[in-house]
N, C-alpha and C positions, 0 to 999 in steps of 0.2 A: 158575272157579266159575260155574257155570251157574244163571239164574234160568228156572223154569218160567213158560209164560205165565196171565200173569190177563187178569182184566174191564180192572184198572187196574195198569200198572204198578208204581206205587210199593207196590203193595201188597204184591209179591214184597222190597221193601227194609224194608218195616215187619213182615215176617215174619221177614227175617233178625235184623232189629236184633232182636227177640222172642228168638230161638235164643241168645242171644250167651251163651258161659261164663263162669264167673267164672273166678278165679283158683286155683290147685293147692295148696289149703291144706297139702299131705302135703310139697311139695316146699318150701314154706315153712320149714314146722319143719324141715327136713332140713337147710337152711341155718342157721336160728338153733342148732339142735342144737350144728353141725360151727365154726361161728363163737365160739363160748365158748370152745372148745377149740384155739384158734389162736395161733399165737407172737407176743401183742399183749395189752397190757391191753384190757379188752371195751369195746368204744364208739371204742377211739380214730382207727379209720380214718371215723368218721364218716357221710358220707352214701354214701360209695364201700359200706360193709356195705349200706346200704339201696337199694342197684342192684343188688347180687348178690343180696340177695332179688326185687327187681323181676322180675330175669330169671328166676329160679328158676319166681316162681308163675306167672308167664306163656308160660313153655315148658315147663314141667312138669316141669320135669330137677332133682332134689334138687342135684344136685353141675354148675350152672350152666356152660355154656361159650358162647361165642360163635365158629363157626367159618366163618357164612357169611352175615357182614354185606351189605347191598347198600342203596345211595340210589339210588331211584328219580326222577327228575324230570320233571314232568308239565307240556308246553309247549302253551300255548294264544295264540290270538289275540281280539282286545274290537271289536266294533265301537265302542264308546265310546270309543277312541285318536283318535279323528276328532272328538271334542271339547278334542283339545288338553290332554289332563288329565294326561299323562307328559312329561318333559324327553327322551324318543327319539321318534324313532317307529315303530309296528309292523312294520317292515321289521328291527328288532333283534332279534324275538325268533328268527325264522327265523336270522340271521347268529349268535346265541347258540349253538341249536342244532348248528349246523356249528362252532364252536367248543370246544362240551364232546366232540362226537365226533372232531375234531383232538385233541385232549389236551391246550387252550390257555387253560382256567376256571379258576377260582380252585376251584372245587369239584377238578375233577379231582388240582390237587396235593394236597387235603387228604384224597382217597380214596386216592392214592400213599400218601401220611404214615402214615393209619392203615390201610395196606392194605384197602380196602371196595371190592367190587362198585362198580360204575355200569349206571343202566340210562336211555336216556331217551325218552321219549312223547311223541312226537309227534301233538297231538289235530288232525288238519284245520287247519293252520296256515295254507292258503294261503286258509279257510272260516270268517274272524271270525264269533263269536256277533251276534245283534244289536244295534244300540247300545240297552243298556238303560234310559237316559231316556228312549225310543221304545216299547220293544216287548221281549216276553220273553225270555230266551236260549234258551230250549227249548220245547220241548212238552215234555207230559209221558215218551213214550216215548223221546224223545233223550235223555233229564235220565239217564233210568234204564236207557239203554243206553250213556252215559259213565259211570255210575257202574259198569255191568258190566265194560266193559273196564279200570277202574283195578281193577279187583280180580285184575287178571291179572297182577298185578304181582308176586304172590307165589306165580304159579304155576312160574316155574323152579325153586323152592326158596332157603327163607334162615330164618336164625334173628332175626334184627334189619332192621327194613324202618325206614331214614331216608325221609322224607317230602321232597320241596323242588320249585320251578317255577321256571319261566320263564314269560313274559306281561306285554308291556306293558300298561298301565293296568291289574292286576290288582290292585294297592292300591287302585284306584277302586272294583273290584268288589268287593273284600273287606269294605270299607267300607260299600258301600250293603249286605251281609250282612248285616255287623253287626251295621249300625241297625237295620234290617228286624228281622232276631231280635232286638235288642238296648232299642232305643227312644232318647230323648236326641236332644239336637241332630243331625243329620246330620254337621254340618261337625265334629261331637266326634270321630269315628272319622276324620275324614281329616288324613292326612301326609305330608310330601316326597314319599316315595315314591322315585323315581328323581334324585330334587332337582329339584323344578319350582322357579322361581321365585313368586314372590308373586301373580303375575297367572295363572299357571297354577295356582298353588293355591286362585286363585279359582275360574277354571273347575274345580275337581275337588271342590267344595265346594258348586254349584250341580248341577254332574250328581249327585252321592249325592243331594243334596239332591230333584233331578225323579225320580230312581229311586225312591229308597223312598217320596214323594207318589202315584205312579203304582201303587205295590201297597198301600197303604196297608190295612189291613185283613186281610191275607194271615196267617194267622199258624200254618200249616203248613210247619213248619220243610223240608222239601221243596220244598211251593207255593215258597218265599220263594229258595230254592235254585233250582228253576225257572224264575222269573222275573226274579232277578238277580244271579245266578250265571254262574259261565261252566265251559268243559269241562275246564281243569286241577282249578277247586276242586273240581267234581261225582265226579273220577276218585280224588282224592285222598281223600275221603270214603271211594269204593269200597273202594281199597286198605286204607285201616285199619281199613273191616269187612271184610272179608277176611281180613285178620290176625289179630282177634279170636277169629275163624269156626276158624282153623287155629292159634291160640294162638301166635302168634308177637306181639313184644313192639313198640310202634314207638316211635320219636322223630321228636316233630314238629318243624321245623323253624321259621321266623318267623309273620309277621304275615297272610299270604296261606294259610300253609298249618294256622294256627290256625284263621283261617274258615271254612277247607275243616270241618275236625273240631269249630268249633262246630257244626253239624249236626247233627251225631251227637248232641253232647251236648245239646242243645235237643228231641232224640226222647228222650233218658232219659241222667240225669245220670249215670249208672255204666257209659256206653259207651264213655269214654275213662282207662278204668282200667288201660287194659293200654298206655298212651301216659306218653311220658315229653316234658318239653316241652324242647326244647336249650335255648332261649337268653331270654334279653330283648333283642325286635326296639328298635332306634334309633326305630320308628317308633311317634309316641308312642301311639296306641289299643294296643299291643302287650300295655302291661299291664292298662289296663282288662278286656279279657276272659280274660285269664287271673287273676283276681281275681275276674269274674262268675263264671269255672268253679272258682275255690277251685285253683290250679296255680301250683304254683312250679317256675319255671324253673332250671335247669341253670347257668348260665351267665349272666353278663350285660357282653358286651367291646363295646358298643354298636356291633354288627352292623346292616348293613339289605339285605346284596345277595341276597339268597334265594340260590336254585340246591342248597337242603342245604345251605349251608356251616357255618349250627349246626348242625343234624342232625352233620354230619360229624365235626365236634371235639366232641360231647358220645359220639357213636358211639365214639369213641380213649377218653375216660373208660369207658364201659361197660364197654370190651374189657378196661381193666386193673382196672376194680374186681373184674368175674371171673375173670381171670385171678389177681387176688392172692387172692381167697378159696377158687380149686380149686385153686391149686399151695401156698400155702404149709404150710409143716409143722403139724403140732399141738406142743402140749407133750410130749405122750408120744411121739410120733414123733421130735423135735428132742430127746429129752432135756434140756430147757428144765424147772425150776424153775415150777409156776403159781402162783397169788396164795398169799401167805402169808396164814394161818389168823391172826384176830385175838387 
């Protein structure tokens, strides 16, 4: 998906987010219609009925399928690893990457499990953003030429795009997000992460804390993206407006890649409608702002390792909630007896 050139970049992203569809009220009903009439008293599969609407109104298809899931993972480097704020160091996330492409991640067996696509992005790994208790991670044209390429993510074709990264100290950035859009203590949004120790949680607590001092006043959900952000969250953004753009459905996966799609949602609350969230992150600001953005998660098995691995197992839920609602029989089809008349 191609952005035409302006004056100002972003301006091509704030015309997109403008374009965004809603959802396929026709293929809604089409579901609720065919759901009445299913070998099940009504209601009892619960929130699995309410995913096969999900998928419905956001791929447009009355009779919902899922045939060509894919997690995407978007790997970035921080200059702020150089503040000591992660228990690795940025030499992991390169060795991660060689790892998911051996077939050696915890993501890749959970893509094996529920048979899903893997894709992954590599943003200029060997080209840290800047450390942003310093200095901004973009300009403006970089910011919005990371978010072009994460939008490419859904150009091989898929009907369900999992969201997840890789990035040392990306919990740091995620966090000074947060706050930045968010406001509150700095040190509120920061956690483990990768498991710092206490003294390292100090250091991670002190950089959110110089980042968002240092933009203080910024409150251009972009601007604030711009200046301390880094190139997986900026991509990650892309890709689920992109998905939006071509009505395909996402699930977002933890705490890094919430931030990412706080963004979006900080430009207009109704641009993460077509997102389903996997999990509740281990990592405690996780549910803070999924509570600012009014989202209940999927799942809650006190995960923290990213990579999509909620994405993933929430992806195997999707697959058989539609699955049960386009194969099973109706009453008149099953010759099954419906509710008895009072």
């Amino acid at each position: 998906m191609s952005m035409s050139p302006s004056a100002l970049p972003f301006d091509d992203i704030r015309n997109l987010v403008r374009q965004m569809p809603g959802p396929d009220e026709d293929a809604v009903a089409e579901v609720r219609a065919r759901e009445v009439q299913l070998t099940k008293p009504a209601g009892s599969l619960g929130r699995l009925e309410e995913l096969a609407e999900w998928v419905a109104g956001w791929s447009g298809h009355g009779r919902p399928r899922v045939a060509r899931p894919v997690v995407a993972i978007f790997a970035a480097n921080h200059g702020v690893a150089d503040k000591g704020v992660s228990a690795f160091p940025a030499s992991v996330t390169r060795q991660m990457v060689e790892n998911f492409s051996a077939g050696g991640a915890a993501i890749n067996q959970l893509c094996i499990a529920h048979d899903l696509g893997l894709k992954v992005f590599d943003l200029a790994l060997d080209l840290p953003t800047p450390d942003i208790t310093e200095e901004d991670a973009f300009d403006e044209a970089n910011c919005a030429a990371t978010m072009a390429f994460g939008m490419e993510a859904v150009s091989g074709g898929t009907d369900l795009l999992c969201i997840g990264e890789m990035g040392i100290a990306n919990t740091t950035v995620a966090a000074a997000l947060l706050a930045a859009l968010h406001g509150g203590e700095p040190g509120d949004w920061v956690g483990p992460g990768t498991g710092v120790d206490d003294e390292g949680l100090e250091r991670k607590r002190a950089a959110v804390a110089a980042a968002v001092a240092r933009v203080k006043g910024t409150k251009d959900p972009l601007e604030v993206l711009r200046r301390v952000g880094g190139r997986e969250i900026a991509a990650m953004a892309g890709a689920v407006l992109a998905a939006r753009l071509q009505r395909i459905p996402v699930i977002v996966d933890g705490y890094v890649a919430t931030a990412a799609v706080a963004v979006l949602h900080a430009m207009d609350p109704e641009a993460l409608d077509h997102c389903l969230f996997a999990h509740l992150s281990a990592e405690p600001a996780h549910g803070r702002i999924l509570q600012i953005m009014g989202k209940t998660p999927l799942l809650d098995l006190g995960m923290r390792l990213g990579e999509g691995t909620g994405a993933a197992l929430a992806a195997g839920i999707v697959k058989a909630a539609v699955a049960t609602h386009s194969g099973m029989a109706t009453f008149a089809d099953a010759g099954v007896s419906g509710k008895a008349d009072a």
